[in-house]
N, C-alpha and C positions, 0 to 999 in steps of 0.2 A: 788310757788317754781318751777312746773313743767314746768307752761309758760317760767318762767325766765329761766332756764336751757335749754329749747327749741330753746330760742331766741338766745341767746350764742353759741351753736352750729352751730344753721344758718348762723351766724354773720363770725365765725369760718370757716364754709366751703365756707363759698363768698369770706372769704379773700386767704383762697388759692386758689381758681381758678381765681384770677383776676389775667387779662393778658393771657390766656392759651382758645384756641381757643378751640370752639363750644365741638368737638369730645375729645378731652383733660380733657375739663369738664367732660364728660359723665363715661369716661374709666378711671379716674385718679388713683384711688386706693392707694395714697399718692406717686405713682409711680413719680407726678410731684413735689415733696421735693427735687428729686436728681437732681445736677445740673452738669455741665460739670468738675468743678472745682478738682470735688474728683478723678480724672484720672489725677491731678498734683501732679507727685513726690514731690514738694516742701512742697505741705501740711502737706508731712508728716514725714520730715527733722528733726526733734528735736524734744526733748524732748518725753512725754508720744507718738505724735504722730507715732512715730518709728513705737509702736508697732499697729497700725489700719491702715497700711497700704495693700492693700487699701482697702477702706469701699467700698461696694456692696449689692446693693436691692437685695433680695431673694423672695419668693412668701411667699403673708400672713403673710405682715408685717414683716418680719424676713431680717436681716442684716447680713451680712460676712465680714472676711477680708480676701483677696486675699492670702496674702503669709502665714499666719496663720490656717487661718481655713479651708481653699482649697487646703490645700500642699497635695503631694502623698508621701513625703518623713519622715520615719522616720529609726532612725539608729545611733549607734554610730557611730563615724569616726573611720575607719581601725584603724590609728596610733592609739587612744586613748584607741583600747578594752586591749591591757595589762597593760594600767594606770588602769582601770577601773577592770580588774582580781585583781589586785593589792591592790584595795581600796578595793573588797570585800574578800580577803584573813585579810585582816590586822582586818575586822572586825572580823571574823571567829577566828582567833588565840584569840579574846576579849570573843569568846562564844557569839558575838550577830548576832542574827537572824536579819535579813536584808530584809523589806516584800515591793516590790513596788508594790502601787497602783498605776496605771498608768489611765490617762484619755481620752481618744481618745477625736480626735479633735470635733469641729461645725461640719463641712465638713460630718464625717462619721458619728455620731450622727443620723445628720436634713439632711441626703441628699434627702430627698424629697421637701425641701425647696429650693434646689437649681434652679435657671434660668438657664437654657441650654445654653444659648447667653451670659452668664455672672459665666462661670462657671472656668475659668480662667483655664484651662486644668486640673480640677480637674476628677479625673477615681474611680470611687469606686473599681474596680478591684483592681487597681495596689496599690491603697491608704490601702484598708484594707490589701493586701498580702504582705505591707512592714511595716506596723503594727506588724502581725504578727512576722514576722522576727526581728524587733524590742523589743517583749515579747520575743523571743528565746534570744536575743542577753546580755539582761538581765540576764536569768538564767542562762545563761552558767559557768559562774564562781561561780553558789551557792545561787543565791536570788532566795526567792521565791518573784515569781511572779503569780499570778491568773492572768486568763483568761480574761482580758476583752475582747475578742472578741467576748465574749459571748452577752454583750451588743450591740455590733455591729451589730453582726447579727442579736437579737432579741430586738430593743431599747425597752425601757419600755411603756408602755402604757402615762405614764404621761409625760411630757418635759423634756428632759433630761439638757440642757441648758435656760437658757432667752433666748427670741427672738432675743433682740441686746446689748446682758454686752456676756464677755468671760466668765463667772462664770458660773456652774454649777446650779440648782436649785435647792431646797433640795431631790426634788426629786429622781435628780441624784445623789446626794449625798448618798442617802439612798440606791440607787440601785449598785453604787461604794460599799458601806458596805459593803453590801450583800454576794457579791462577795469575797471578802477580805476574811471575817470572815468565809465564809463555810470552803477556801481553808487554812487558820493558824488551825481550827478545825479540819481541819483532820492531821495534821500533828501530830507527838507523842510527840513536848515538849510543846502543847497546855496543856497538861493535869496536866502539873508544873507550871502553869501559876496560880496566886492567884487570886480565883472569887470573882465577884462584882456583886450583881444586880440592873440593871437600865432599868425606863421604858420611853419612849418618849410620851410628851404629845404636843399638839396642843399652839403654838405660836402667837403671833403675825401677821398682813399680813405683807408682808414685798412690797414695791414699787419700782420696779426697773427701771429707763427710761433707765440704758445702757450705755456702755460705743463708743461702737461703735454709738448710736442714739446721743450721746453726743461731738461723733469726726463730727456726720453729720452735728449737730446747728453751728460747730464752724467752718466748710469750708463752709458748705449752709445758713448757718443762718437757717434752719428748722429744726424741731426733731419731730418723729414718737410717741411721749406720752409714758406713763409710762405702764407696766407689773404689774399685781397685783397677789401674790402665795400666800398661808398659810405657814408661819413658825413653826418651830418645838424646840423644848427643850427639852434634856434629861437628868434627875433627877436620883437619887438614889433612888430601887426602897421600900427601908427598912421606913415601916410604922410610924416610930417614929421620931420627928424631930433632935433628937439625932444623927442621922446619919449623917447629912448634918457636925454637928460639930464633928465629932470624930475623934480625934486620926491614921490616918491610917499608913503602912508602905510605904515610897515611890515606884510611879508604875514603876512595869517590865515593860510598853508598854510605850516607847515614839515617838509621831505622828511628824512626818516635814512635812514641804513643801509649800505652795503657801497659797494667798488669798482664794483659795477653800474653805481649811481646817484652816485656822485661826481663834480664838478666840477673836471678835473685842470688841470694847467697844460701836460701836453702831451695836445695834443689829442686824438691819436693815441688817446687813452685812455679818449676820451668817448663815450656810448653815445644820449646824448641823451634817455634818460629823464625829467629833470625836464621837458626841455624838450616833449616829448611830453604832459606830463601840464599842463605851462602851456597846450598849444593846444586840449585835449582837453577841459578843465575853463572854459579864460577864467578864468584868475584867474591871480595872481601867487604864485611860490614860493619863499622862501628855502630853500636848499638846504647842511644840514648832512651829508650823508652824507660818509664819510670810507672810505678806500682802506686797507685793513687795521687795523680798529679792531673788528672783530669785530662779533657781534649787536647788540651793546649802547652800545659805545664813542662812537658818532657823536651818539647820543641824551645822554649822559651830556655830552657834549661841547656839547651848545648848552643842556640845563637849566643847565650851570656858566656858562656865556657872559653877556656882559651883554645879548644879546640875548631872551636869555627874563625876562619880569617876573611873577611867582606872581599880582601883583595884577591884570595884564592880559594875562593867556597867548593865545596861540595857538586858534586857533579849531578848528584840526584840526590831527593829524600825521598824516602818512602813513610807516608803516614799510615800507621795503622787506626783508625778511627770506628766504633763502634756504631751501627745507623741509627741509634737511639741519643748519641752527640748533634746536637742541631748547628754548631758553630754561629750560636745567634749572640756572644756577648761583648757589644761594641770597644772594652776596655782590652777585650782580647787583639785586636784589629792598632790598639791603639798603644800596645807595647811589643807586640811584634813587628811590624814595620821601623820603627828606628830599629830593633834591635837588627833586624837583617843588614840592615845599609850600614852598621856599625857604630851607632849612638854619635855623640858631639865631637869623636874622634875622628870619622871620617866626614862630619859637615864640612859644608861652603862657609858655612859661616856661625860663629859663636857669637852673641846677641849679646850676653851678658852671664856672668856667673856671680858665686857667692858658698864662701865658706865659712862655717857657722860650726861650733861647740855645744854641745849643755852636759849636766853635769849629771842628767836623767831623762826621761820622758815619763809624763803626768796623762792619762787617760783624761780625753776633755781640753787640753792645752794646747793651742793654735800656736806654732812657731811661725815667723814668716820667712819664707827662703828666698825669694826674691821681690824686689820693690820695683815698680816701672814707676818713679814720678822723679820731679826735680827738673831740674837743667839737662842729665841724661836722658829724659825720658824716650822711649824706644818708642815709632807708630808704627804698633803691631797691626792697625786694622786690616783689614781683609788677609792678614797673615797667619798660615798655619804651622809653625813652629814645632819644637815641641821639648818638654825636661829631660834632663837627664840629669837622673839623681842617684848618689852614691853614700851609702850611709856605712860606716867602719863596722858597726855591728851586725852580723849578718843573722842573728836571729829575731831580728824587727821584721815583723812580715806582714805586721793587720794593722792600717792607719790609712787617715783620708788624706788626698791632696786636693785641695779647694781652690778653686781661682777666679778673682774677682774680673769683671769686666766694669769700665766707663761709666755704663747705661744701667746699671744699679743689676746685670746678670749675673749668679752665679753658678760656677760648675764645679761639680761633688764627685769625684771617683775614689770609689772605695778598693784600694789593695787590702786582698787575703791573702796569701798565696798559701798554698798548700806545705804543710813540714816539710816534704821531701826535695820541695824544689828549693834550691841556694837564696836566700836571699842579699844584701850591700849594693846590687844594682838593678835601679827600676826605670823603668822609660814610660812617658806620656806625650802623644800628643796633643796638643793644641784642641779643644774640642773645635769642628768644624760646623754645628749645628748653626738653626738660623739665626737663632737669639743673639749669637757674639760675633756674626759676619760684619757686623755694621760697628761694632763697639772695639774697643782700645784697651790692651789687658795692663789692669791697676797691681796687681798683688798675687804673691804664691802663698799659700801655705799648707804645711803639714800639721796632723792632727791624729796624734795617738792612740790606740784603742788600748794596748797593751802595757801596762805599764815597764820602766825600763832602771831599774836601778842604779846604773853605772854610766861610766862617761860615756857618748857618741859624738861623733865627728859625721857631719851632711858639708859635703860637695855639691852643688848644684847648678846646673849649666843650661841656660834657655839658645837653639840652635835652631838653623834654618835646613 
């Protein structure tokens, strides 16, 4: 077995250095896998590629991506911090505590992994002191946020990331906890929180080759091998197996956020963060975070769930957010706010509605879902309202909804939403901008991207 394994590897190392002169061979250090190719934009044009743009050798085997894990910038956008006071006022009036975890990028992590010649003007300076200002920019309106720059400054002795996947390692995940949990522990409605004890035992190894080692096979036809870590599991830590099934009351703590922190079905894929932050805290966590659903998706995804009730919410969330999410996109501000206060169910007041058949949707076909004129007509002016719309088909998820104003305005908001997150119910506010302050809203309409072959049913409700 030992020969055979020997041979393979030989075999292995001949075939990458064939073709690559004398000193090439000698020096290679998989340095010769990189090919000229990953310095073309096109590569990384579509789809998942977007985001590994651009892949970059680091030292010791370790991979980057250029606009991602090498940026110096982090920060909300001017325009968006009083969307964003706004979204955390709306929680505060709910009584829910608001905790981001925030995860600094690869870049400031592994900067000692970085190639000086290939560092794409990445600055530790300037990269960690807009971090920071980033953690301020959070808290200003009331979330708590802990310290990561405490990791920053002092990474953990173990890997805070894989070599070449964006994900964290539980490592880091553990050390993300950590952190979290001292800083809700000190706060004073830790102490209202219902305790749970849980202990973390040793898992499975988990194999990672990476997602960036995997953008590399697929411009270079080569890839750097797989990452081997020990995984982790955290249990309930009550001796009798009785516990595992008991009865409990549903938890004050609900987790959002990214691939980090989600709950997969292959193991392989779990990092053990909630479960880290259940041992760390003693309390118990339902866990929405969802595996490509972006900054916002996961969060959007349990206010629409019948798990969340406006009348009895959640005690805390804790966001896990990544510091390369900017929470700059206005349509995000403008469906999580009803969704918190509980859509047209728990408005003061319902303006009008309208329930509407087709037999299909047409890519390019304007339906109108509501009509403001006639004898009814509503004076929206200075009013910021907002939809609430319910479509029976829950796989419609890519269409505009257009709304005319008075004074000849229009406003365009494009839903995507991402596979994994549910779609049948979407919320829009009222655009607030200045163009329709003065003006009186004429007409709703929806407008299909996707075509739809079968029957759908739209419920739709304009509420104050």
């Amino acid at each position: 077995m030992k020969h055979t394994f020997r041979t393979v590897c030989t075999l292995l190392l001949a075939w990458i250095a064939v073709g690559l002169p004398a000193s090439a061979q000698e020096n290679c250090d998989l340095q010769c896998l990189i090919c000229p190719e990953l310095h073309d934009p096109q590569q990384y044009a579509e789809g998942i590629m977007k985001s590994m743009k651009e892949v970059t050798p680091g030292k010791d085997k370790w991979l980057f991506r250029s606009e991602v894990d090498l940026s110096n910038d982090f920060f909300i956008p001017k325009e968006m911090q009083p969307e964003y006071a706004r979204l955390m006022a709306t929680f505060a009036a709910r009584q829910i505590k608001v905790v981001f975890a925030v995860q600094p990028t690869r870049g400031l992590m592994h900067r000692d992994k970085i190639l000086p010649e290939r560092s794409f003007g990445f600055s530790y300076p300037t990269a960690s002191r807009n971090l920071e200002n980033f953690l301020g920019q959070l808290r200003a309106p009331g979330a708590l946020v802990p310290d990561a720059m405490v990791l920053v400054r002092n990474p953990p002795k173990e890997e805070y990331f894989f070599r070449r996947d964006h994900h964290w390692t539980p490592s880091g995940a553990q050390a993300t906890a950590k952190i979290v949990a001292a800083e809700i522990k000190r706060q004073p409605f830790y102490a209202g929180l219902a305790k749970k004890s849980y202990r973390t035992e040793a898992g499975m190894i988990l194999p990672k080759d990476g997602t960036m080692s995997r953008a590399l096979k697929k411009i270079c036809g080569n890839n750097y091998g797989f990452q081997y870590v020990r995984g982790f599991q955290t249990v309930p830590a009550a001796d009798d197996a009785s516990a595992l099934f008991e009865q409990a009351a549903a938890p004050e703590v609900i987790l959002v956020g990214t691939s980090n922190s989600a709950a997969r079905d292959d193991e392989m894929k779990n990092y053990n963060f909630d479960g880290y932050l259940k041992e760390f805290l003693n309390v118990d966590i339902l866990n929405f975070a969802l595996a490509g659903a972006g900054q916002d998706g996961s969060l959007l995804q349990y206010l629409q769930s019948d798990s969340y009730k406006p009348d009895a919410p959640p005690k805390m969330i804790i966001w896990e957010l990544p510091a390369s999410f900017h929470l700059e996109t206005p349509l995000m501000y403008r469906q999580l706010i009803p969704a918190i206060n509980g859509g047209c169910a728990k408005s003061p007041q319902v303006l009008t509605s309208n329930k509407l058949e087709r037999a299909s949707l047409v890519p390019g076909q304007r339906i109108e879902l509501l009509s403001n004129s006639g004898t009814r007509r509503l004076a929206m002016t200075g009013k910021y309202g907002f939809l609430d719309i319910k479509l029976s088909d829950k796989s419609v998820k890519d269409f505009y909804i257009i709304t005319y104003y008075d004074n000849g305005a229009r406003d365009k908001a494009w839903f995507r939403r991402e596979a994994i997150v549910d779609g049948g119910q979407f919320y829009l506010e009222l655009s607030s901008a200045a163009e329709f302050s003065n003006a009186n809203l004429l007409s709703v309409f929806l407008e299909p991207v996707q075509p739809l072959d079968t029957p759908i049913s739209m419920d739709v409700k304009l509420c104050l």
